[in-house]
DRENFIMI-663824 format. One line per field, with one value per residue (C-alpha): residue in one letter; chain; x, y, z. Coordinates in Angstrom, 1 decimal. Each point is the difference from the previous one (the first is absolute). Layout:
res: A:...
chain: A:...
px: X:...
py: Y:...
pz: Z:...
***
This chain:
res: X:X:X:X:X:X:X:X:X:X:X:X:X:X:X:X:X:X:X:X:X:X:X:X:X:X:X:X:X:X:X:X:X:X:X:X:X:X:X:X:X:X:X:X:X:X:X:X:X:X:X:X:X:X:X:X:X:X:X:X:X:X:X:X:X:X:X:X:X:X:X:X:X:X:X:X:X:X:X:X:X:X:X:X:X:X:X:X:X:X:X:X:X:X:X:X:X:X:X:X:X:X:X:X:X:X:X:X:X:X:X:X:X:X:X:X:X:X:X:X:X:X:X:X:X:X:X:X:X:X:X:X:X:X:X:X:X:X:X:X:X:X:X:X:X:X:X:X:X:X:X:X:X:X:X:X:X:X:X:X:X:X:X:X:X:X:X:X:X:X:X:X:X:X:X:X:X:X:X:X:X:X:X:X:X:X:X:X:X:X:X:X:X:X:X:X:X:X:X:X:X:X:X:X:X:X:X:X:X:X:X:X:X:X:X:X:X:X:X:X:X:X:X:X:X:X:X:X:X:X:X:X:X:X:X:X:X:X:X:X:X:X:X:X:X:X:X:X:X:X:X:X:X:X:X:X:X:X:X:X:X:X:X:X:X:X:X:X:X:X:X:X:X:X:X:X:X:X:X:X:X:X:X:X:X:X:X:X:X:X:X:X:X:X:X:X:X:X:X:X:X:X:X:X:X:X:X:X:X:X:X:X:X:X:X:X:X:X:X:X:X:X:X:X:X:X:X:X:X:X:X:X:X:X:X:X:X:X:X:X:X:X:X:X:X:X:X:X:X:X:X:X:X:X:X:X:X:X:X:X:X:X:X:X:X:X:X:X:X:X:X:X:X:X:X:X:X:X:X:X:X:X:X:X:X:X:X:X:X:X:X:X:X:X:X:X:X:X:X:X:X:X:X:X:X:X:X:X:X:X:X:X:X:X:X:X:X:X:X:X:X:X:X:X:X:X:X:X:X:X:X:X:X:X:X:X:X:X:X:X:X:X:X
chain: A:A:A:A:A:A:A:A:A:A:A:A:A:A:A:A:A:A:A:A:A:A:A:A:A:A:A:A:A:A:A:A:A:A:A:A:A:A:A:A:A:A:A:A:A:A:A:A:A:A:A:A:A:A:A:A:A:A:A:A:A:A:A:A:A:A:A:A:A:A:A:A:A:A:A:A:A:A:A:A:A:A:A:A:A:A:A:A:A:A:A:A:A:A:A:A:A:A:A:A:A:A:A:A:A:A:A:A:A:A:A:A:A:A:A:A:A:A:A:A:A:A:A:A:A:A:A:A:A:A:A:A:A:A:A:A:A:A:A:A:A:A:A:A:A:A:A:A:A:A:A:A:A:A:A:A:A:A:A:A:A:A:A:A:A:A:A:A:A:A:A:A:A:A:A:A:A:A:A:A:A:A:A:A:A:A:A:A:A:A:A:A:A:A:A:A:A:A:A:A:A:A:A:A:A:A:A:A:A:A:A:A:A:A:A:A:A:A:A:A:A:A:A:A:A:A:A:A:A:A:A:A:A:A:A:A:A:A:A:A:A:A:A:A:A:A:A:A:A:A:A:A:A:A:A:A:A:A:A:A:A:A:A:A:A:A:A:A:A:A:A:A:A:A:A:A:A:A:A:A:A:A:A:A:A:A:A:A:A:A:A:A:A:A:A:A:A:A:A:A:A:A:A:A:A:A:A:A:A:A:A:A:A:A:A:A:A:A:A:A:A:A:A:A:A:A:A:A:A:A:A:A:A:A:A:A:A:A:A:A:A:A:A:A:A:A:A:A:A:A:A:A:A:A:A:A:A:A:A:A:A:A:A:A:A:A:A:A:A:A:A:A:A:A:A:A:A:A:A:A:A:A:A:A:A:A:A:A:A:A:A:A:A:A:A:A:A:A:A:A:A:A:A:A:A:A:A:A:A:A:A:A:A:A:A:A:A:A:A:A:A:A:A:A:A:A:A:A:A:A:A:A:A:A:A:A:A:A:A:A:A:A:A
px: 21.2:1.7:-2.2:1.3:-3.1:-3.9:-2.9:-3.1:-3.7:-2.5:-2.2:-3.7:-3.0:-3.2:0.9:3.2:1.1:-0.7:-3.3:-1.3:1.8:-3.5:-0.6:3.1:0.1:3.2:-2.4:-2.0:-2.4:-2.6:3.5:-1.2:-3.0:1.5:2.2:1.4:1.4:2.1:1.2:1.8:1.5:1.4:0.8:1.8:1.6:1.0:1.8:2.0:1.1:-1.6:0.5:-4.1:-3.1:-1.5:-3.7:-0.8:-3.7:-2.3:-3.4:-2.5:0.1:2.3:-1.1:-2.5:-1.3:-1.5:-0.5:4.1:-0.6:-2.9:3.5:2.8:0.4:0.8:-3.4:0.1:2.7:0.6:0.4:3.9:0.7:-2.8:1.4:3.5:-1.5:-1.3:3.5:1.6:-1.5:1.8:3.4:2.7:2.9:-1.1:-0.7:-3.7:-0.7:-2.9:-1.4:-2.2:-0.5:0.0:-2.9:-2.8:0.9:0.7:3.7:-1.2:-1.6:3.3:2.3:-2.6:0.1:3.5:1.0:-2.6:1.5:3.5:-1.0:-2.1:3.3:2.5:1.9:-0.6:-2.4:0.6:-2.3:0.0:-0.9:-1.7:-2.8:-2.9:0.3:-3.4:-3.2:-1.6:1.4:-1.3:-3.7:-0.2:1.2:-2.7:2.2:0.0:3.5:2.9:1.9:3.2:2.8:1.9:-2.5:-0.4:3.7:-0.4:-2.2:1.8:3.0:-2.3:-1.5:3.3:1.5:-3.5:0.6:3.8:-0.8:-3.1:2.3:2.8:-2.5:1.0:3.4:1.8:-0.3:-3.7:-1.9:1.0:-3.0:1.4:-3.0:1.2:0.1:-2.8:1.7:-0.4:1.8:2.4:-2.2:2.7:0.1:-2.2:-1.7:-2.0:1.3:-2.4:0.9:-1.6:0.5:-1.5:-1.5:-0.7:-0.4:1.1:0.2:1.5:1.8:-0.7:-2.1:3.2:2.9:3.2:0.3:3.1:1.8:-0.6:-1.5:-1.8:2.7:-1.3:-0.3:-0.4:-1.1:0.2:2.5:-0.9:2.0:-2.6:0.4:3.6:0.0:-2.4:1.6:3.8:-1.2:-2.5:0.7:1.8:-0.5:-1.0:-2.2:0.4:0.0:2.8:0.3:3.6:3.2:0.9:-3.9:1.0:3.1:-1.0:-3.2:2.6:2.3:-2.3:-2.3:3.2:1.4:-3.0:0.2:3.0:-2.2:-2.0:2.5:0.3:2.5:-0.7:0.0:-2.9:-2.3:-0.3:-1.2:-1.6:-1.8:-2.3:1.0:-2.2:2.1:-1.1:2.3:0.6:2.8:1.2:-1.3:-2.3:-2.0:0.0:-1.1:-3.0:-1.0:0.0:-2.0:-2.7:-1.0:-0.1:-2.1:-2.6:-0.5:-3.2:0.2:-2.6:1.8:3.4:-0.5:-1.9:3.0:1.9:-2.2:0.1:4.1:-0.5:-2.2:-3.5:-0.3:-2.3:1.6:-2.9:-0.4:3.4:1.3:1.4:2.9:1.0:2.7:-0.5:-1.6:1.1:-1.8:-0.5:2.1:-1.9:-1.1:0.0:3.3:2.5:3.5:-2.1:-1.9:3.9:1.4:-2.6:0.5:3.5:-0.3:-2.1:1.8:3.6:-1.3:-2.4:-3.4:-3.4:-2.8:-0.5:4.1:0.0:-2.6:1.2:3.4:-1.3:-2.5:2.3:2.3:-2.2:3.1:2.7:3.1:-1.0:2.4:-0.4:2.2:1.9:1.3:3.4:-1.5:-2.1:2.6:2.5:-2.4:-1.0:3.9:0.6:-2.9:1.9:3.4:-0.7:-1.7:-3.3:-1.7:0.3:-2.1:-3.1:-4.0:-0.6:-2.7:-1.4:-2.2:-2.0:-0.9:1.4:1.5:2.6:1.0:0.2:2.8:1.6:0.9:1.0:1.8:1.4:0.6:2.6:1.5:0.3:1.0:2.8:1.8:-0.7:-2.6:-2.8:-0.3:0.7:-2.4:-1.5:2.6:-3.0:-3.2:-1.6:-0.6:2.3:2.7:-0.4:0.8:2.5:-1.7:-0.6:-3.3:0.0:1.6:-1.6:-2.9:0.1:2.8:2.1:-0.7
py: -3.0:2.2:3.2:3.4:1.5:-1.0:-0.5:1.6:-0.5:2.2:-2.1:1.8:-1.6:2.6:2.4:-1.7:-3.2:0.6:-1.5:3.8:1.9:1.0:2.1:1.8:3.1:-0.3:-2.2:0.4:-2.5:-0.2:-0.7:-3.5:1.2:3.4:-0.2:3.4:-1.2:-3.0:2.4:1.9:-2.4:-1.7:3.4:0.2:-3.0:0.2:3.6:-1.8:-2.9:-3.0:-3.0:-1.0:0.8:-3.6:-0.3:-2.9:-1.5:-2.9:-1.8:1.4:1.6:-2.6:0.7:-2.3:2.2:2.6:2.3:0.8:0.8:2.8:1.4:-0.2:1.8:-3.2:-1.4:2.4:0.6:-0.3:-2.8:0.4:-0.5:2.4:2.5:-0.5:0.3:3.4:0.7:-0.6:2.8:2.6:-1.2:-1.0:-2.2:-1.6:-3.8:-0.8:-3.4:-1.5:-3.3:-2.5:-3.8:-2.8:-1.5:1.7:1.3:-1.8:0.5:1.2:3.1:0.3:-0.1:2.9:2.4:0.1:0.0:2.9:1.7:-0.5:1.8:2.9:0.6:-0.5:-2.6:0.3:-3.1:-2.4:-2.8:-1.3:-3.7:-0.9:-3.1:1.5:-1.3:0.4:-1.2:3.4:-0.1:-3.6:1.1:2.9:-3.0:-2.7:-2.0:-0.4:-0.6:0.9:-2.8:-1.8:1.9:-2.1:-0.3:3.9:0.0:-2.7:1.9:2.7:-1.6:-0.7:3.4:1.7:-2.3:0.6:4.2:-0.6:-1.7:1.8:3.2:-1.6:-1.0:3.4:0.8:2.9:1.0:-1.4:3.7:1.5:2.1:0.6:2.1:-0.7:-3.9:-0.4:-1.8:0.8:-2.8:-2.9:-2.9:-1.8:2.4:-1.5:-3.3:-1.9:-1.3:-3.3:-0.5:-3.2:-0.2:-1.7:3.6:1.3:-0.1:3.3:0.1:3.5:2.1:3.6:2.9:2.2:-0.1:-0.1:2.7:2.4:-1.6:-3.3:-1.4:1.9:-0.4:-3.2:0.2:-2.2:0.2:-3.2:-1.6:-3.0:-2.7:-0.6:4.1:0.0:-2.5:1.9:3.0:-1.6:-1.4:3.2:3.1:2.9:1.6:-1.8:2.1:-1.5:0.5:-0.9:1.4:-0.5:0.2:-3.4:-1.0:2.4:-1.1:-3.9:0.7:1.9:-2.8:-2.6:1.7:0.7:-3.0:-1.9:2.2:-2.1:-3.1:2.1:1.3:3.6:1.6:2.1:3.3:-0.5:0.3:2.9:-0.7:3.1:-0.7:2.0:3.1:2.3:2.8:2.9:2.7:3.4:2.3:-1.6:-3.0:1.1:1.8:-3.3:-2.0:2.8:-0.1:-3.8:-0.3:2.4:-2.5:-2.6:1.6:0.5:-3.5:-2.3:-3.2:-1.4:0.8:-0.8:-3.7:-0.7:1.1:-2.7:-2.4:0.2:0.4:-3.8:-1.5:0.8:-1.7:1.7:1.9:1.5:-2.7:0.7:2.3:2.9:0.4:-3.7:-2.2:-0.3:-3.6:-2.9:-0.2:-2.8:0.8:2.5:-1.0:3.7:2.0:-2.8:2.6:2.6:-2.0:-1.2:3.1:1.2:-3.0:0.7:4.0:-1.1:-2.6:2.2:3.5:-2.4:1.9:-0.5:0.3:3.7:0.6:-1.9:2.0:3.1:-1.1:-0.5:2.3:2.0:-2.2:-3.2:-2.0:1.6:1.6:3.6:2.7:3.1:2.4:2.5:0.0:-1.2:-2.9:-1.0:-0.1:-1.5:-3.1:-0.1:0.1:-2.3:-2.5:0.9:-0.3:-3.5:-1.6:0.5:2.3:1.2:3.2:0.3:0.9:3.1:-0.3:3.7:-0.2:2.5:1.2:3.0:0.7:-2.8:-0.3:4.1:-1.2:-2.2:1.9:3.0:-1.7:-3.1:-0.2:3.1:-2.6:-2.5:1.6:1.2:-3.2:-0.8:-2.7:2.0:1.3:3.8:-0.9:-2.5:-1.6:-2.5:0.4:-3.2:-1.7:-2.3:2.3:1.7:-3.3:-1.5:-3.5:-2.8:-2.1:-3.9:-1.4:-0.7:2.6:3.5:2.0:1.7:3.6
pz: -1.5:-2.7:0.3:1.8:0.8:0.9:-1.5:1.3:-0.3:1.6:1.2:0.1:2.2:0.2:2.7:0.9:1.6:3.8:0.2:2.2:-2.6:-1.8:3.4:0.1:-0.9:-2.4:-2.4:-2.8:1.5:-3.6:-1.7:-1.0:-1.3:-1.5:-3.3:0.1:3.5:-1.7:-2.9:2.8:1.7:-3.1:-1.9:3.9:-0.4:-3.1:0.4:2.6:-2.0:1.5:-2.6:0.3:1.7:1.3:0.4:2.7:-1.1:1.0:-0.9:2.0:4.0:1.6:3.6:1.3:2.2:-1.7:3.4:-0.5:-3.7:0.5:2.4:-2.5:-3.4:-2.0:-0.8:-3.2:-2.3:-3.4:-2.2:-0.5:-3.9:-0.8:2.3:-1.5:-3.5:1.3:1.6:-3.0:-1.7:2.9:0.2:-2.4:1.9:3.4:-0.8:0.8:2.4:-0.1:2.4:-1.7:1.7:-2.2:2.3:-1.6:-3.6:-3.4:-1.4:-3.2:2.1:1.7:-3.2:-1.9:2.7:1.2:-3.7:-0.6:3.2:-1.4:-3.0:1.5:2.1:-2.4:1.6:3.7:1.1:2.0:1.6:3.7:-0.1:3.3:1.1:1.9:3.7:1.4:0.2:-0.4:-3.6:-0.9:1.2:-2.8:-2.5:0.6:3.1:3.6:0.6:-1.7:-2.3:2.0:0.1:-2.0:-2.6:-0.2:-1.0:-2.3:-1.9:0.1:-1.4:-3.2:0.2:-0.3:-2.7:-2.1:0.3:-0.8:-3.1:-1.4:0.8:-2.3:-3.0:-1.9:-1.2:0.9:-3.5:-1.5:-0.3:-3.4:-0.5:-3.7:-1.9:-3.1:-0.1:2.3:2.5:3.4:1.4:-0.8:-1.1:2.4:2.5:2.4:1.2:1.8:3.2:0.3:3.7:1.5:3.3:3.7:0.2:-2.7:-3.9:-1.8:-3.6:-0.7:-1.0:2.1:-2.5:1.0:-1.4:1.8:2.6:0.7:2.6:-1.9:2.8:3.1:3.1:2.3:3.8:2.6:3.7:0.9:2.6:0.7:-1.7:-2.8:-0.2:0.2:-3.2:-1.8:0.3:-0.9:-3.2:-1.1:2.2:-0.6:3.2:3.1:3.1:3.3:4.0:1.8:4.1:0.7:-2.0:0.3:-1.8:-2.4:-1.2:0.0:-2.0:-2.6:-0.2:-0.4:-2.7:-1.9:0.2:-1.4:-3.1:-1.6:-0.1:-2.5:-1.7:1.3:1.3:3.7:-1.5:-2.4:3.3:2.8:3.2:1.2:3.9:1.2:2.4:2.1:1.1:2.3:-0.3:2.2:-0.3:3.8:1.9:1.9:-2.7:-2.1:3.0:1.1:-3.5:0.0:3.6:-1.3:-2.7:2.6:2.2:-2.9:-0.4:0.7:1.9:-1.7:-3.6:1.6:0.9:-3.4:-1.4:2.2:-1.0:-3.7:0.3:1.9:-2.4:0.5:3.6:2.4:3.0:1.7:2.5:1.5:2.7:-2.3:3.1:-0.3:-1.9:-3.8:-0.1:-2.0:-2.6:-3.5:-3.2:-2.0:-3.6:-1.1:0.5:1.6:0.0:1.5:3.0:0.9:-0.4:2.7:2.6:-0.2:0.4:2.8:1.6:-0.3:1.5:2.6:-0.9:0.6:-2.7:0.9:-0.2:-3.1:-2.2:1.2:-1.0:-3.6:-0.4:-2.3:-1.9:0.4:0.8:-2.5:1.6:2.3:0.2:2.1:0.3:-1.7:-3.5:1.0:2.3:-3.2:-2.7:2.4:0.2:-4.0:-0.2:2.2:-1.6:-3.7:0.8:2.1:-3.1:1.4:-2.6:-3.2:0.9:1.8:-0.7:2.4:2.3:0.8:3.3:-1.4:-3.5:-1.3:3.8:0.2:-3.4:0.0:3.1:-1.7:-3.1:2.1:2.7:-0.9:-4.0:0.8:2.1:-2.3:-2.3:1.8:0.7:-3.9:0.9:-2.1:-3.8:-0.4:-3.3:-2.6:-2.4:-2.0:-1.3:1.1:3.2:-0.7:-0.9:3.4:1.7:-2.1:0.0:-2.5:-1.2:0.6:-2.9:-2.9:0.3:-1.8:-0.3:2.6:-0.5
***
C-alpha cells in the first residue's frame, strides 16, 4: 500500500442502512422514492469530497416473507443507473456507482448504459459486478431456484470479459465529426467484437463511442474465492465486510496477491469495506443515538433480515432466544452466511442477539463512538493493510451522513487521512487506480 490518504464512498440505501432508520425522525424516509432527496445527499457528499456515491441494487424484493417488507423502506427505490443519470445532471466531481448483477441482464445492456453514464457524467462511472443470490430474484426471471453458485460466477466471468471488450471496440480517437469531409468517424475506428462464448454470442461493437474515462471504473462485491478472482483479474475497487482486524488484513493480502497472476500490480485495486459509523460529540451521545434506532426495530423484519444474510433458510420455527443453529452451505451469498456464523459463534449470540447485531451494518464492521474512536479504528484498518478507504454507512439518511461530515471528516482530515479537495476529474483519477490490462485506457 503506497497511498497516504483514504478513499471514500458514500454509500446510500433509501432512508439509510439501519433496517428502523425509515422511522426515525433524522430520515427522509420517501428518500428512495423522492429524487430531490438523492440530489442532496450527493450535492452533500460531493461538497465534502467523498471519491463516489455507491448505489446497492437487486432483482426484485429479496425477502421471502413479504410481511417484513410492507415494515421496511426498501421494497421501493430507484433503479440505480437511471437515478445516477439524473444525478449526473446536479453534480460535477463525485464519481457515480451503480450495482447491476450479471444474473439477469445481457452484457451488451451493461456495456451501453455504463458507457452512456460515463458520458452523461463526464468520466465518473463506475459498475459493481455482483451475481444475484436469491430465489426471489430468479422468480421475476422465469426460475424457481437460483443457478449454482459456481455457475453464476462462471457466467459472470463471460459477462464481464463480453462488456470489457464491446467497451474497447472504439478507439480513443475514432469520432472526427469533420463537416467538411463528411466523415464523422474513422472508417477504422471501430469494430465488431464477434464474441462466441459458453454464454453468450455478441457481435458488436457498442452504438457509443469511447467514453471519458476510457472505460467506466469496475467494482466488485464479491469475497468468496470465485469473487476474490474476479475481482483480481477485473476490479478496480473491491467492497467487502470484514468484522475483525485480523479478517481484514487477510482478505487484503490475499486479494492483492492474486493480482500478479494477472498481471497487475496491488495498487491498481482499492479495497474499500463497508462501515456503519454512529457518531456523537462523546460516547454516550453516539451510543443513545445508536440504542434509539434499535429500539425502533420489528422482530418480525429483524429475523427476515437474518435469514436472507444466511441464505434464504427459514428461522421462524426456532426459539428467537436460542443458539444460532447449524445450518447447510447457502447457494446464494456463501462469504456473507460465514461471516454471520462466525459473528455469531465469536460474540455467542442467539438469533435475536444476532439480527439486532446486524440490523445496521448487515455484517460490515460497526463503530460507535466519537470521532476520535472512529478514525482511530479506520486508521488503524489503513495503516495495518486492511483497507484502502471505506464505503460509509449512514444509519440514517440525511441524519448520519449530516454526522459524519460534521463530526468525523474534520477528524480525518486532521491526521491527513482525508482530501482537503479534488485533484482529478474522473472516478478514476479520484482513486488513483488502473483498468485490467489490455482494456481501454487508463484515464
Amino acid at each position: 500500500m503506497t497511498q497516504s490518504t483514504l478513499s471514500l464512498g458514500a454509500f446510500f440505501y433509501a432512508t439509510g442502512h439501519h433496517i428502523a432508520g425509515w422511522r426515525h425522525p433524522s430520515s427522509e424516509a420517501d428518500g428512495g422514492i423522492t429524487l430531490s432527496r438523492y440530489v442532496g445527499w450527493a450535492q452533500k457528499a460531493e461538497a465534502a469530497k467523498f471519491d463516489l456515491v455507491f448505489l446497492e441494487d437487486g432483482t426484485g424484493i429479496r425477502d421471502t416473507n413479504l410481511r417484513s417488507s410492507e415494515r421496511t423502506a426498501r421494497s421501493t427505490h430507484f433503479e440505480p443507473v437511471t437515478l445516477l443519470s439524473a444525478l449526473a445532471a446536479v453534480t460535477r466531481r463525485i464519481g457515480l456507482v451503480a450495482t447491476t448483477s450479471t444474473s439477469f441482464n445481457e452484457p451488451y445492456n451493461v456495456a451501453r448504459r455504463f458507457a452512456s453514464l460515463d458520458h452523461l457524467s463526464g468520466g465518473r462511472a463506475g459498475w459493481n459486478l455482483v451475481t444475484s443470490a436469491t430465489d426471489a430474484e430468479a422468480a421475476n426471471f422465469g426460475n424457481d431456484r437460483i443457478a449454482q453458485h459456481a455457475d453464476r460466477y462462471e457466467r459472470a466471468e463471460e459477462f464481464v470479459d463480453v462488456v470489457l471488450g464491446l467497451w474497447n471496440t472504439w478507439d480513443d480517437d475514432a469520432v472526427l465529426i469533420d463537416r467538411a469531409s463528411g466523415q464523422f468517424s474513422k472508417p477504422d475506428g471501430f469494430r465488431p467484437l464477434d464474441h462466441r462464448g459458453k454464454h453468450f454470442e455478441v457481435r458488436g461493437p457498442l452504438n457509443i463511442s469511447r467514453s471519458p474515462q476510457g472505460q467506466p471504473v469496475l467494482v466488485q462485491a464479491g469475497s468468496s474465492g470465485p469473487g476474490k478472482d474476479l475481482a483480481a483479474r477485473t476490479a478496480e475497487i473491491v467492497f467487502t465486510a470484514n468484522q475483525t482486524l485480523d479478517e481484514a488484513v487477510a482478505f487484503y493480502g490475499d486479494l492483492k496477491a492474486r493480482m500478479a497472476g494477472f498481471g497487475r500490480a496491488p495498487d491498481d485495486l482499492k479495497v474499500m469495506p463497508g462501515l456503519f459509523p454512529v457518531v456523537g460529540r462523546t460516547e454516550a451521545e453516539a451510543r443513545a443515538k445508536f440504542e434509539d434506532l434499535q429500539d425502533l426495530i420489528d422482530p418480525v423484519v429483524g429475523l427476515a433480515l437474518l435469514e436472507r444474510m444466511i441464505g434464504g433458510f427459514d428461522l421462524s420455527g426456532f426459539d428467537p432466544d436460542g443458539p444460532v443453529p447449524e445450518l447447510p452451505e447457502a447457494n446464494g451469498a456463501k462469504s456473507r452466511q460465514q461471516l454471520m456464523f462466525d459473528l455469531a459463534r465469536r460474540e455467542g449470540l442467539s438469533l435475536r442477539q444476532l439480527y439486532l447485531r446486524i440490523a445496521g451494518a448487515r455484517g460490515h464492521s460497526q463503530i460507535v463512538g466519537t470521532p476520535a474512536q472512529i478514525v482511530d479504528e479506520m486508521e488503524a484498518r489503513f495503516r495495518a493493510g486492511g483497507a484502502d478507504g471505506f464505503n460509509i454507512m449512514p444509519a440514517t439518511l440525511p441524519g448520519g451522513l449530516d454526522d459524519f461530515i460534521e463530526l468525523v471528516l474534520p477528524e480525518l482530515r486532521r491526521r491527513g487521512l482525508f482530501r482537503e479537495d479534488y485533484e482529478g476529474r474522473t472516478l478514476r483519477g479520484h482513486l488513483g487506480s488502473r483498468p485490467p490490462p489490455g482494456f481501454g485506457t487508463d484515464r
